[in-house]
Gaussian input, Z-matrix of N, CA and C with variables (Angstrom, degrees):
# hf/3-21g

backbone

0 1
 N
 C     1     B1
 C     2     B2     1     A1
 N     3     B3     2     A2     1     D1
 C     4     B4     3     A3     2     D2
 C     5     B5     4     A4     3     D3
 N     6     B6     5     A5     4     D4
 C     7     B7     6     A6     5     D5
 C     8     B8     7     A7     6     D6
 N     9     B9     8     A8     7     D7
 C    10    B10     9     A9     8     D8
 C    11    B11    10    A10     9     D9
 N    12    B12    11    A11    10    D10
 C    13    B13    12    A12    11    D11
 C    14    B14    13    A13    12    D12
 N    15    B15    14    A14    13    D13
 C    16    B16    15    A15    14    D14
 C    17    B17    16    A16    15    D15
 N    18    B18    17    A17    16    D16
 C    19    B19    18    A18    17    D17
 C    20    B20    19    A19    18    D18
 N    21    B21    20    A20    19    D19
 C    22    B22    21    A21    20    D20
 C    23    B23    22    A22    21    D21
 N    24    B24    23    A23    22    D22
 C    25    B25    24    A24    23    D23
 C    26    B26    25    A25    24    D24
 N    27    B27    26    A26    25    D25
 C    28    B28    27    A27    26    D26
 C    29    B29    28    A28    27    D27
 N    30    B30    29    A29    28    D28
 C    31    B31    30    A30    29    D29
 C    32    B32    31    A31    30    D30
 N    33    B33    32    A32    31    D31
 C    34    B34    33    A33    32    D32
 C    35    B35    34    A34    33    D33
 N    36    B36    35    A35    34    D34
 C    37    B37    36    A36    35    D35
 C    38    B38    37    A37    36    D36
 N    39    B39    38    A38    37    D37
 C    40    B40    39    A39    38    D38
 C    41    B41    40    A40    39    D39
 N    42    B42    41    A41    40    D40
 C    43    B43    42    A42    41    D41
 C    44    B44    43    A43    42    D42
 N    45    B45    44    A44    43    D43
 C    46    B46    45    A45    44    D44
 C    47    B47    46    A46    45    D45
 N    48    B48    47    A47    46    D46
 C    49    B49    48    A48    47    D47
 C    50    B50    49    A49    48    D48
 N    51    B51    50    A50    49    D49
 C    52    B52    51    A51    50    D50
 C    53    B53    52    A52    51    D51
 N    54    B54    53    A53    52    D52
 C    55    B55    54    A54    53    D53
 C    56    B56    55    A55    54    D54
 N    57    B57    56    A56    55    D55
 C    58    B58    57    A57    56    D56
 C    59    B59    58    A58    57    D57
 N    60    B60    59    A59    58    D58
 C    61    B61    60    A60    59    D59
 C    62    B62    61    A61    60    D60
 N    63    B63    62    A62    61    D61
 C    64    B64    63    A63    62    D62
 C    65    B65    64    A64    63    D63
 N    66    B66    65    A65    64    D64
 C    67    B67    66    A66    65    D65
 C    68    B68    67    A67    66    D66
 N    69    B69    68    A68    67    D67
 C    70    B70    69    A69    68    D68
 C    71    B71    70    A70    69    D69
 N    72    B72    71    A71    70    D70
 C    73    B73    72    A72    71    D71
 C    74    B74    73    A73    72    D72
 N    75    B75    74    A74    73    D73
 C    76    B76    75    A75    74    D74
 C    77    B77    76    A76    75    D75
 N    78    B78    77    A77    76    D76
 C    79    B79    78    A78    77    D77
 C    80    B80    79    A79    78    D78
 N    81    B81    80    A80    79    D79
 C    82    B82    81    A81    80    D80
 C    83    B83    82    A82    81    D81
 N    84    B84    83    A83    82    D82
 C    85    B85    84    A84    83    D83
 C    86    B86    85    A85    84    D84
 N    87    B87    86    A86    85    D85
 C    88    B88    87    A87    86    D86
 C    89    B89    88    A88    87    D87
 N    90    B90    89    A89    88    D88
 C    91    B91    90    A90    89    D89
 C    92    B92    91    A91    90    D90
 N    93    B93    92    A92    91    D91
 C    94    B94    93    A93    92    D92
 C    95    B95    94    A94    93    D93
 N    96    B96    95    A95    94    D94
 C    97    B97    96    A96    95    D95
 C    98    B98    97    A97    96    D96
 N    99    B99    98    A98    97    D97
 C   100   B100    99    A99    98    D98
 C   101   B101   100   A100    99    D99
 N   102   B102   101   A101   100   D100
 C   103   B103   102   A102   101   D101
 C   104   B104   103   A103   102   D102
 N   105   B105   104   A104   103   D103
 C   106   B106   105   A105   104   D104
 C   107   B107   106   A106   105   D105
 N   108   B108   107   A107   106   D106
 C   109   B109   108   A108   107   D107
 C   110   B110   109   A109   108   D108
 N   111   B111   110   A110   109   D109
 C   112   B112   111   A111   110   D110
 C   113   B113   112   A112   111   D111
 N   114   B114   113   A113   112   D112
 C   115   B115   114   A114   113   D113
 C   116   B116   115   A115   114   D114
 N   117   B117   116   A116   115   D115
 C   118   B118   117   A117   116   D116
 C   119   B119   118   A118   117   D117
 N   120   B120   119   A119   118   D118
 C   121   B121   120   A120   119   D119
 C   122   B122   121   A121   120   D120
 N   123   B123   122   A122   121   D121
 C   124   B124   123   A123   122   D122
 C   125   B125   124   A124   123   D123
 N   126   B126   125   A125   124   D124
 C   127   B127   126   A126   125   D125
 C   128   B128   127   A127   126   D126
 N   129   B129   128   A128   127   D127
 C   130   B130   129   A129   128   D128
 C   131   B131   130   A130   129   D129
 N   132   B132   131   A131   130   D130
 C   133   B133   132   A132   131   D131
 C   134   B134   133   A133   132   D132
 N   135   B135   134   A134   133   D133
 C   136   B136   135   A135   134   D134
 C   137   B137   136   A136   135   D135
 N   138   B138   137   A137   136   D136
 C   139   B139   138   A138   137   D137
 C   140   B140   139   A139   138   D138
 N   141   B141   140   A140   139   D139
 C   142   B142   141   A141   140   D140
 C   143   B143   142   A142   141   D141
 N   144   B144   143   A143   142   D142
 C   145   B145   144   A144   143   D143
 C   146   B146   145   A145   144   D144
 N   147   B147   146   A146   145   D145
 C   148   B148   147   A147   146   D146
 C   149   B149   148   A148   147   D147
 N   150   B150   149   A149   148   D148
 C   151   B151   150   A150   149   D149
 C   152   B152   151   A151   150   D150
 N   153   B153   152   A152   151   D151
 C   154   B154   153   A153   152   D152
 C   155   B155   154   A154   153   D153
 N   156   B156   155   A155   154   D154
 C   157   B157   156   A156   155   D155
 C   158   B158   157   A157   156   D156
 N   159   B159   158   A158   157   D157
 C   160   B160   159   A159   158   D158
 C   161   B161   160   A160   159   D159
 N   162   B162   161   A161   160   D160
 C   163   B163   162   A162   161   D161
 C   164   B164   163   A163   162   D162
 N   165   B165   164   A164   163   D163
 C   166   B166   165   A165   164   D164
 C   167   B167   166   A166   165   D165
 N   168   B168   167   A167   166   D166
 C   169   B169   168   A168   167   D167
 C   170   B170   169   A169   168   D168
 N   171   B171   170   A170   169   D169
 C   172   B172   171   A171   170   D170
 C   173   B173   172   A172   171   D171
 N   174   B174   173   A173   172   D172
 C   175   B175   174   A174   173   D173
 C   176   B176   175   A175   174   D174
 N   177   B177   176   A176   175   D175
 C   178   B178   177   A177   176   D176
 C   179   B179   178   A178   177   D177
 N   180   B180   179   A179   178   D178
 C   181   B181   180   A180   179   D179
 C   182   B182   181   A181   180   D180
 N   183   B183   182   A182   181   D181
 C   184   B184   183   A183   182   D182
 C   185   B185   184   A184   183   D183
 N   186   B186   185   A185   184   D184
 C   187   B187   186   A186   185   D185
 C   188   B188   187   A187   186   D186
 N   189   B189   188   A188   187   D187
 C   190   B190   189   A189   188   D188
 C   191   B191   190   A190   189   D189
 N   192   B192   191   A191   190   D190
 C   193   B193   192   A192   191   D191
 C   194   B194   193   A193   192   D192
 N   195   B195   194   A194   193   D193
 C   196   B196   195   A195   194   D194
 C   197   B197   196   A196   195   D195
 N   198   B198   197   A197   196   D196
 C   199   B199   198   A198   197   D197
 C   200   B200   199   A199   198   D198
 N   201   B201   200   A200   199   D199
 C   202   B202   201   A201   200   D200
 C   203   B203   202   A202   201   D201
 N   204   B204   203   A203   202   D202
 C   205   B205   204   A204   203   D203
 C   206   B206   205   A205   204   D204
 N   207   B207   206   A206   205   D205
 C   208   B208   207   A207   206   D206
 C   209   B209   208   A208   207   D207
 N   210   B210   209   A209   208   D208
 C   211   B211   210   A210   209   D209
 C   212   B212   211   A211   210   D210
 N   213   B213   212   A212   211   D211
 C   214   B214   213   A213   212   D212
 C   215   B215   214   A214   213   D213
 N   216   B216   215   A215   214   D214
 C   217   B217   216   A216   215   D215
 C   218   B218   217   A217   216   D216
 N   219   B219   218   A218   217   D217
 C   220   B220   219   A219   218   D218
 C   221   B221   220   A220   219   D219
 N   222   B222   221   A221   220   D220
 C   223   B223   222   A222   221   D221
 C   224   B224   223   A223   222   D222
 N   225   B225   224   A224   223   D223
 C   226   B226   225   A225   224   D224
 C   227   B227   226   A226   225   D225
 N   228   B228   227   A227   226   D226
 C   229   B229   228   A228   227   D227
 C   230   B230   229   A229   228   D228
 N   231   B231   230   A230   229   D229
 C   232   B232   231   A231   230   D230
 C   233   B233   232   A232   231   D231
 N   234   B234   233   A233   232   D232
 C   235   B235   234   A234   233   D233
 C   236   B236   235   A235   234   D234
 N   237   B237   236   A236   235   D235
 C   238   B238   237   A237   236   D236
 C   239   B239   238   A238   237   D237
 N   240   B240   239   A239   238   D238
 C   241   B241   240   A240   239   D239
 C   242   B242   241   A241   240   D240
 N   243   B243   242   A242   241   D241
 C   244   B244   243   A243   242   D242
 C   245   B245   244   A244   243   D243
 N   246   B246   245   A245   244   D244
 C   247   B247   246   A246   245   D245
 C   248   B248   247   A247   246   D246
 N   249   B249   248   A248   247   D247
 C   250   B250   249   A249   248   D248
 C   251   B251   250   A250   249   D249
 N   252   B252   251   A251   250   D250
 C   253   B253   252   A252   251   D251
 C   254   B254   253   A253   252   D252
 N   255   B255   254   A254   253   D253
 C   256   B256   255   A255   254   D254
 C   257   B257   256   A256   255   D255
 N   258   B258   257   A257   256   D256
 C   259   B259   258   A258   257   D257
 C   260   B260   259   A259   258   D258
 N   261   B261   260   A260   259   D259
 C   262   B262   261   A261   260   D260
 C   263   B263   262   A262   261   D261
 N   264   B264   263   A263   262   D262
 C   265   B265   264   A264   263   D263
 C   266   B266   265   A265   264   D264
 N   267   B267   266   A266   265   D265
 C   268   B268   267   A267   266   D266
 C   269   B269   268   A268   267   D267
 N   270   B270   269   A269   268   D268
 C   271   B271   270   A270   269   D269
 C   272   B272   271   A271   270   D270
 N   273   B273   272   A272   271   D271
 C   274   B274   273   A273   272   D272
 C   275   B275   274   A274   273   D273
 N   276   B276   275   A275   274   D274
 C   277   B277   276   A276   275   D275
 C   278   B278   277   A277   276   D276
 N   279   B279   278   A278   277   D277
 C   280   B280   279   A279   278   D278
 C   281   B281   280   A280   279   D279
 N   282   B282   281   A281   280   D280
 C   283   B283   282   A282   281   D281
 C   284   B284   283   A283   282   D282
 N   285   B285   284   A284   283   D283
 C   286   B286   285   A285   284   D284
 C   287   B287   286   A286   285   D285
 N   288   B288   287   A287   286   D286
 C   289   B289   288   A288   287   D287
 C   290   B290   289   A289   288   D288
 N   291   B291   290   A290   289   D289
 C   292   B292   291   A291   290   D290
 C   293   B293   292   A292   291   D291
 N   294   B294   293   A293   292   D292
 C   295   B295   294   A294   293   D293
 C   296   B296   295   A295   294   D294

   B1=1.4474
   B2=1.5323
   B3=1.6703
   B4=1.0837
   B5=1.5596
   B6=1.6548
   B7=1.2512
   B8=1.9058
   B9=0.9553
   B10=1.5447
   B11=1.7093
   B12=1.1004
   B13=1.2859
   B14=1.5940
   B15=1.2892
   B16=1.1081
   B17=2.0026
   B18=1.2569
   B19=1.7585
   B20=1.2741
   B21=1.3714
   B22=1.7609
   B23=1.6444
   B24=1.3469
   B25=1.6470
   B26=1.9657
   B27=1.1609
   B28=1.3067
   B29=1.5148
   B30=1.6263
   B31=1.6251
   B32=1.7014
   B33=1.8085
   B34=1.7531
   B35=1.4625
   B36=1.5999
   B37=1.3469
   B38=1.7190
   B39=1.5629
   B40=1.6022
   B41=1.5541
   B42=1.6823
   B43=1.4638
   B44=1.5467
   B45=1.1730
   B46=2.1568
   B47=1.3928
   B48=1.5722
   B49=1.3432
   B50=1.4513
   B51=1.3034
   B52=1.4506
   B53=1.6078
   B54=1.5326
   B55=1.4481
   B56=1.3704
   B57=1.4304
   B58=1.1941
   B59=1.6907
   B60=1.4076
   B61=1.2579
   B62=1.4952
   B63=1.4097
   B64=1.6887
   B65=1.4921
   B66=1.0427
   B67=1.3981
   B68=1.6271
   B69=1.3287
   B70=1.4901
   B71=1.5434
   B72=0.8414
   B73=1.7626
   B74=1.7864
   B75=1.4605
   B76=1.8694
   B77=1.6271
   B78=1.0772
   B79=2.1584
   B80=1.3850
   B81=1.8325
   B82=1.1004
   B83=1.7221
   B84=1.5226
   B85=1.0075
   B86=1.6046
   B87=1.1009
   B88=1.4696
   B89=1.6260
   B90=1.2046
   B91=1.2891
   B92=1.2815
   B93=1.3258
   B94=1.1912
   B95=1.7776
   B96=1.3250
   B97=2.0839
   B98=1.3529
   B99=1.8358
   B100=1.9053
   B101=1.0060
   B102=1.8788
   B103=1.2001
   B104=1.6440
   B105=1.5600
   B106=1.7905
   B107=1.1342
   B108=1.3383
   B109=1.5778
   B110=1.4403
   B111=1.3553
   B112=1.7923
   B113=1.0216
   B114=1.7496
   B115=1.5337
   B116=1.5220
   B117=1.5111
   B118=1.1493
   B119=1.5828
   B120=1.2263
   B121=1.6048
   B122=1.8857
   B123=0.8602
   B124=2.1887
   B125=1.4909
   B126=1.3077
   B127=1.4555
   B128=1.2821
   B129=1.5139
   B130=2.2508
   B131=1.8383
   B132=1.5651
   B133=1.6034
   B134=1.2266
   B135=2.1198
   B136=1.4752
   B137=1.8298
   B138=0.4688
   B139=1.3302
   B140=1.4183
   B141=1.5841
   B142=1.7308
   B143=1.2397
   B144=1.6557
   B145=1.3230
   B146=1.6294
   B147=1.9176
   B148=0.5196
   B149=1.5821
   B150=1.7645
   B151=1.3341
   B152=1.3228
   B153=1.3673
   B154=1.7820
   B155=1.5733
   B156=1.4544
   B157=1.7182
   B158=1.1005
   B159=1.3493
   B160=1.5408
   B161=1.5626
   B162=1.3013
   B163=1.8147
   B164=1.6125
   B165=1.5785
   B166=1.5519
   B167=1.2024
   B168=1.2548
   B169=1.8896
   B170=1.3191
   B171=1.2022
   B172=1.8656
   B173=1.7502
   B174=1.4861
   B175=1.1623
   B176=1.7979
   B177=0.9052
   B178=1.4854
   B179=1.6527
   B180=1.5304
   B181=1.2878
   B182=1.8525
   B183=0.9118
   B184=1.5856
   B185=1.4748
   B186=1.2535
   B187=1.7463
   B188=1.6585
   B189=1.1981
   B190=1.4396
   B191=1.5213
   B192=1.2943
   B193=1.7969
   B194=1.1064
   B195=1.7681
   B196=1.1046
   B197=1.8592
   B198=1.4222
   B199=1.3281
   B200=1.4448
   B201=1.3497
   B202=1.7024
   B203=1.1230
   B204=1.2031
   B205=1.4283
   B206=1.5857
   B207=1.5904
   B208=1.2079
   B209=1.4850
   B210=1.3995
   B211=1.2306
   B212=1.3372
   B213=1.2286
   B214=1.4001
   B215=1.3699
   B216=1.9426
   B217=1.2090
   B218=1.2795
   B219=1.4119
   B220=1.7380
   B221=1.4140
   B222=1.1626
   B223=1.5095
   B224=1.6308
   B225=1.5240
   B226=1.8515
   B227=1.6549
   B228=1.2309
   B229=1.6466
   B230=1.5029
   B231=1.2972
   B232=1.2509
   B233=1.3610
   B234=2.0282
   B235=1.2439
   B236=1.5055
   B237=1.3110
   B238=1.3021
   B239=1.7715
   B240=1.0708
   B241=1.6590
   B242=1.5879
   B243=1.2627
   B244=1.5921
   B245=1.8664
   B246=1.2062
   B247=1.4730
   B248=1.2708
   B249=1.3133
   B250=1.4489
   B251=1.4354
   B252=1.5298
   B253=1.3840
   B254=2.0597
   B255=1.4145
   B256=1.5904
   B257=1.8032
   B258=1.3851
   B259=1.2479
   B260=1.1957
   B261=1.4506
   B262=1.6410
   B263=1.2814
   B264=1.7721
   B265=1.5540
   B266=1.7504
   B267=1.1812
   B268=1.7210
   B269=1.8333
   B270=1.7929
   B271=1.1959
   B272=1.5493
   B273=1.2445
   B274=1.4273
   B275=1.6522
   B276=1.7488
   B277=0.8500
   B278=1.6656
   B279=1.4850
   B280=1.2584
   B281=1.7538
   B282=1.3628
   B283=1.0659
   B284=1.7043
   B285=0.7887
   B286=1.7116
   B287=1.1665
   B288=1.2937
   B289=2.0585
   B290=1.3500
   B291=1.4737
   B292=1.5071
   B293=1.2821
   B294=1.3228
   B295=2.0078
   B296=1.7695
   A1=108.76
   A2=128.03
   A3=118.84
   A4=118.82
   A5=110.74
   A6=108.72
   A7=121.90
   A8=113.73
   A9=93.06
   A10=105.91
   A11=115.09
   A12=105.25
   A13=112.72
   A14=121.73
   A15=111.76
   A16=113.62
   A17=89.16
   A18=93.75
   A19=121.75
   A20=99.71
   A21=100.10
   A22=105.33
   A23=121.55
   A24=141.63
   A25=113.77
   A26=122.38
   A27=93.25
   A28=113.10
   A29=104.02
   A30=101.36
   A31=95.48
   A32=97.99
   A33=102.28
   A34=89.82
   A35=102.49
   A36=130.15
   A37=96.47
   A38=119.94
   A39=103.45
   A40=100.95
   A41=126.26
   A42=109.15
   A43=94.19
   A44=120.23
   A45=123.31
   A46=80.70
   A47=154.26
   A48=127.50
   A49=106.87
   A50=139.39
   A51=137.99
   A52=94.13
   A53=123.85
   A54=112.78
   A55=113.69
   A56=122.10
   A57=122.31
   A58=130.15
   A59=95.76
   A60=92.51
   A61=105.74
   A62=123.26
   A63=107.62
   A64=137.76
   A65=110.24
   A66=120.51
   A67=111.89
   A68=102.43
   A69=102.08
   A70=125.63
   A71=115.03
   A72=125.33
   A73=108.78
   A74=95.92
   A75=104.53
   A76=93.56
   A77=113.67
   A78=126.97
   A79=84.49
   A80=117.14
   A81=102.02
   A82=99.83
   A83=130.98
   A84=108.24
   A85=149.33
   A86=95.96
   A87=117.93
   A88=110.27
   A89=124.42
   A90=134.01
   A91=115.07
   A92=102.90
   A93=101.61
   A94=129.78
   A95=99.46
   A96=112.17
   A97=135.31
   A98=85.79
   A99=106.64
   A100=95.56
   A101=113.56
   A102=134.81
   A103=104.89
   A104=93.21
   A105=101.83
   A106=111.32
   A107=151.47
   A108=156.54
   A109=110.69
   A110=103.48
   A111=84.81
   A112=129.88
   A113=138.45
   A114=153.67
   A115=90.98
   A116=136.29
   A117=154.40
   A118=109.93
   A119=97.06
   A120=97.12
   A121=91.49
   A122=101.25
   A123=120.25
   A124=99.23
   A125=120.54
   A126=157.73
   A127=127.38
   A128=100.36
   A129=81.19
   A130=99.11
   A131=73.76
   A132=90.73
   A133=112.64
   A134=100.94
   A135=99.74
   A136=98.19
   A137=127.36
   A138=113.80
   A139=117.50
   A140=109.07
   A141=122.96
   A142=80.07
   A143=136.50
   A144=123.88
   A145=108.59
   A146=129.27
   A147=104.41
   A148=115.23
   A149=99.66
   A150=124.90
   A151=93.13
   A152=131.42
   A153=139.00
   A154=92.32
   A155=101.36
   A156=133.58
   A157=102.05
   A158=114.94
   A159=112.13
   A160=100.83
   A161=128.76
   A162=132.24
   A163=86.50
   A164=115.00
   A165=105.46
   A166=93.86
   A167=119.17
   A168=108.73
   A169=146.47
   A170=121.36
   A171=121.20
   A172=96.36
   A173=106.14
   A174=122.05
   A175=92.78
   A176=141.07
   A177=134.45
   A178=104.66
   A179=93.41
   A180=114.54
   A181=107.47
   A182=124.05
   A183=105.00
   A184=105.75
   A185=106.84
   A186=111.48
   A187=97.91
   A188=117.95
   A189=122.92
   A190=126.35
   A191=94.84
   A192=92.68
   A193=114.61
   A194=125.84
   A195=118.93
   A196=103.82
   A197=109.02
   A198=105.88
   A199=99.56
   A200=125.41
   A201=107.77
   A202=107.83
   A203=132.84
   A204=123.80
   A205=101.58
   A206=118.42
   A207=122.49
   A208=113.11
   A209=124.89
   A210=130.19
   A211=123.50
   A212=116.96
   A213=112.31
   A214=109.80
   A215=122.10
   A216=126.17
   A217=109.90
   A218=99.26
   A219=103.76
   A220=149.08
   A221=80.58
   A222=104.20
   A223=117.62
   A224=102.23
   A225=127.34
   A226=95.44
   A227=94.25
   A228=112.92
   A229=90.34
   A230=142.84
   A231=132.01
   A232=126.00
   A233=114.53
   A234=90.12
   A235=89.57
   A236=146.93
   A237=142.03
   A238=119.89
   A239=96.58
   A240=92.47
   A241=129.62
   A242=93.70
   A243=132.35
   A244=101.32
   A245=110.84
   A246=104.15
   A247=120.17
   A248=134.49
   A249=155.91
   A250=90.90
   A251=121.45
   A252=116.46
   A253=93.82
   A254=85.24
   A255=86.40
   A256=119.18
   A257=111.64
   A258=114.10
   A259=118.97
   A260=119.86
   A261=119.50
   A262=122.23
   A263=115.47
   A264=111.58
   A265=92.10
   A266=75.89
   A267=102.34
   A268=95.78
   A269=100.46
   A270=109.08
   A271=105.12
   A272=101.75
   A273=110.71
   A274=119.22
   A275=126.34
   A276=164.63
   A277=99.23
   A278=114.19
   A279=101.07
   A280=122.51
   A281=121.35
   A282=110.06
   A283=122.43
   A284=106.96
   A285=109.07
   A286=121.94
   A287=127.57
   A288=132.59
   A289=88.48
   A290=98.56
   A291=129.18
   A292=114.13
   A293=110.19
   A294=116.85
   A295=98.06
   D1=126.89
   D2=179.41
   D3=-67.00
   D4=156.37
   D5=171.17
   D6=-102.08
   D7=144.06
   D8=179.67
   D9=-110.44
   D10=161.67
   D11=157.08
   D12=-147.76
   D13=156.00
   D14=167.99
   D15=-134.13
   D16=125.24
   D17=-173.57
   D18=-109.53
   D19=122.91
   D20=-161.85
   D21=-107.31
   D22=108.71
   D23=-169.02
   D24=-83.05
   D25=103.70
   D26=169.91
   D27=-106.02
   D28=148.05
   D29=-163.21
   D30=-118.54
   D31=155.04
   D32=-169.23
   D33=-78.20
   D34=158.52
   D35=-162.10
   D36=-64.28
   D37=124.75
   D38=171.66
   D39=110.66
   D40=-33.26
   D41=-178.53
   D42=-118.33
   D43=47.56
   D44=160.62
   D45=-70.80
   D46=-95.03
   D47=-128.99
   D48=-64.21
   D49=-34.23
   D50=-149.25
   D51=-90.51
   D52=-20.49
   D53=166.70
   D54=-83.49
   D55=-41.32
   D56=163.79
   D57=-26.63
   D58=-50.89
   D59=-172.42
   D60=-90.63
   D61=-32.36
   D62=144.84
   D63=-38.39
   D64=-24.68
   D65=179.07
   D66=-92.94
   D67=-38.35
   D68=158.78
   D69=-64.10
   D70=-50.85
   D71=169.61
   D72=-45.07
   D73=-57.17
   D74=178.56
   D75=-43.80
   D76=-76.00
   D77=-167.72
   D78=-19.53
   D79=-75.68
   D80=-129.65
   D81=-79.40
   D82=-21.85
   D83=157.74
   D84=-47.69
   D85=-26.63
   D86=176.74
   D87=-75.96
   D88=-36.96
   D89=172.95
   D90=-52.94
   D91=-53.36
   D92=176.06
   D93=-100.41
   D94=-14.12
   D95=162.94
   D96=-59.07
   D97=-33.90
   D98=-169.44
   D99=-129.34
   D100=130.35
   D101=179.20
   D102=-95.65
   D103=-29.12
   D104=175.85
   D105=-76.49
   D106=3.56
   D107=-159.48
   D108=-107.67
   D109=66.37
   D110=-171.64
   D111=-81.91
   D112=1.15
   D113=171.40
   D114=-116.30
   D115=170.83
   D116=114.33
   D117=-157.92
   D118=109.69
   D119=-165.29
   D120=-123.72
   D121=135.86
   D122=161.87
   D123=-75.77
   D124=144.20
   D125=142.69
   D126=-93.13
   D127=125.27
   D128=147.68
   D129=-162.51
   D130=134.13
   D131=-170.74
   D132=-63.12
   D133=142.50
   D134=-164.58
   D135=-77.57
   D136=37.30
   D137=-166.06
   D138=-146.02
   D139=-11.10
   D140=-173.61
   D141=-141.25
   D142=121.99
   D143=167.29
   D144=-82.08
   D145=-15.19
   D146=-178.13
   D147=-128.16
   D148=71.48
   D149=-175.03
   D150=-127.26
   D151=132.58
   D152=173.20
   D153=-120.78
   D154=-177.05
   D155=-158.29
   D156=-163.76
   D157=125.73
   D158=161.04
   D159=-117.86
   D160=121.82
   D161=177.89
   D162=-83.55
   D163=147.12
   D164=171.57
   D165=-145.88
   D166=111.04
   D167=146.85
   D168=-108.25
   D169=116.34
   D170=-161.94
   D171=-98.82
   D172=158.39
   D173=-169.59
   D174=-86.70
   D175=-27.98
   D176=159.82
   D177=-139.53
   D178=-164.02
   D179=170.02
   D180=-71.45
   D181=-33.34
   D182=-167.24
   D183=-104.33
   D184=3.43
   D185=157.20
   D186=-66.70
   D187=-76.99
   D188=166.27
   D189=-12.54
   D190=-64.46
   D191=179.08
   D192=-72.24
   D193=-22.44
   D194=-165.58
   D195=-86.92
   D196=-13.10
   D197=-174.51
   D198=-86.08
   D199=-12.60
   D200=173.05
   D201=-95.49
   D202=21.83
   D203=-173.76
   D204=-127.94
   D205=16.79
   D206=-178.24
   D207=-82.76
   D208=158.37
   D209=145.20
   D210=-31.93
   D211=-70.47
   D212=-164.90
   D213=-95.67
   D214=25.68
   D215=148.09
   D216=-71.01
   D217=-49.87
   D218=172.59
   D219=-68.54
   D220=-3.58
   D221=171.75
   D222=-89.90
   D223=-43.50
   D224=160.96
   D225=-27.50
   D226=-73.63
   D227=-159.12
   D228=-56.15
   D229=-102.95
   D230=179.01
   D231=7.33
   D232=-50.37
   D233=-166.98
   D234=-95.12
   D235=-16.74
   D236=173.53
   D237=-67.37
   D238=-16.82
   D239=-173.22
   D240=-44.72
   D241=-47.83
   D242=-169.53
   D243=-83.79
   D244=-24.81
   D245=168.45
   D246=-97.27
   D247=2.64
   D248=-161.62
   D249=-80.33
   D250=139.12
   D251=152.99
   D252=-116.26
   D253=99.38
   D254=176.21
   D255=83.83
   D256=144.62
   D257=-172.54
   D258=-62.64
   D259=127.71
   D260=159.48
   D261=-23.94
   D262=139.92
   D263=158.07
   D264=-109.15
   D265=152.79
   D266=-171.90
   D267=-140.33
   D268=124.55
   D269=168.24
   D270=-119.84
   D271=141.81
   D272=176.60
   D273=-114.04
   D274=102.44
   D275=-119.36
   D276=-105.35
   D277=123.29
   D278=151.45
   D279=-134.46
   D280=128.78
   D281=-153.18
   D282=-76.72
   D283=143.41
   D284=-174.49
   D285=-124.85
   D286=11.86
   D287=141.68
   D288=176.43
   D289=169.49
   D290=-161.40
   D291=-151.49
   D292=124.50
   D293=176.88
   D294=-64.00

C-alpha cells in the first residue's frame, strides 16, 4: 500500500534560494537512488515565500524507511538544518479513494 507524505519546511527570511537549490539537488538524487519513491515533488507557497512542501509518494512502507535512512537524506538534513526556522511538520498520509 503506498505511503504519502507531505512535509511542510519553514525557511529563515533571506535563505529560500540556498534551500531551493538543496531541495533541488535532494529531487534529483532521489530520482535517480529510489526506485521505491514514486512522487517527490518541492513546493513553495505562493503566498509565504519562505514556506516549502515536499508531496512524497513511496510504493510501500519500506520504500519510506529506507529513504530516511539514506545517505543523501543525511546529507539533505545537514545542508538544510541551519536554514530551518524551526522543525518540520511531517504528516503521514493514508490514502482512502482515488479518481
Amino acid at each position: 500500500m503506498p505511503i504519502t507524505v507531505i512535509a511542510k519546511l519553514k525557511v529563515q527570511p533571506g535563505k529560500e534560494a540556498e534551500f531551493e537549490a538543496a531541495g533541488k539537488e535532494m529531487i534529483a538524487t532521489v530520482k535517480t537512488a529510489e526506485p521505491g519513491t514514486l512522487t517527490y515533488v518541492l513546493h513553495k507557497n505562493t503566498k509565504d515565500a519562505t514556506e516549502f512542501v515536499y508531496y512524497e509518494v513511496y510504493q510501500d512502507q519500506a520504500a519510506f524507511e529506507s529513504h530516511g535512512k539514506t545517505d543523501h537524506m543525511k546529507a539533505f538534513g545537514g545542508k538544510i538544518g541551519a536554514l530551518l526556522a524551526g522543525r518540520p511538520e511531517i504528516a503521514i498520509l493514508q490514502e482512502v479513494a482515488r479518481k
